[in-house]
N, C-alpha and C positions, 0 to 999 in steps of 0.2 A: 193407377188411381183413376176413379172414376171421374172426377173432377180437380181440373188443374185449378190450382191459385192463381195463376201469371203473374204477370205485370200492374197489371190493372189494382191487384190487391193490396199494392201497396201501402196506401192508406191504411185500410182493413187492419194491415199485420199492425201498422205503427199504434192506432189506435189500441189494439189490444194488447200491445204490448207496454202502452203507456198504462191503462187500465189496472195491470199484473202490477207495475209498478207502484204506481196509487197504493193499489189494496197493501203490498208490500211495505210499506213506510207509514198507513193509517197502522198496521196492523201489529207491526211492533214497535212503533212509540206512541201510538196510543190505546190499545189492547192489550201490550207486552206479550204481543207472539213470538216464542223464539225456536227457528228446527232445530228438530230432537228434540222438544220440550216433552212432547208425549200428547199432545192435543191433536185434538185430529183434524180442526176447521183448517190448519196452517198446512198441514201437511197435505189435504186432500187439496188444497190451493197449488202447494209446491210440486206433485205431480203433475195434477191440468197441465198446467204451464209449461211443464217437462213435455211431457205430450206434446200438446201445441207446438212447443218448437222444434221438435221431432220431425214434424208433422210437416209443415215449413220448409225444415233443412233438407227434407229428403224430395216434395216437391218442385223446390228451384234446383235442384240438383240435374 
């Protein structure tokens, strides 16, 4: 990887992962997003994020 996360990022991660959560809990009690619904704004959310912590678990690795 070209660029490490470290340590430092921690923040970073927490933040963005509060973020994911936020969007998570606006988005199905008050949007009523639900997966598998067949929508795609939810879904293309629920990937990113899949990513992201991909992305993450394989650089502190």
């Amino acid at each position: 990887m070209a660029r490490s996360l470290g340590r430092n990022s921690s923040p970073l991660v927490t933040a963005i992962g509060l973020a994911v959560a936020l969007v998570a809990i606006v988005g199905t009690q008050v949007l009523g997003w639900e997966w598998g619904s067949g929508q795609l704004l939810p879904t293309i959310i629920g990937v990113a994020a899949a990513v992201v912590a991909v992305f993450v678990f394989l650089d502190r690795t």
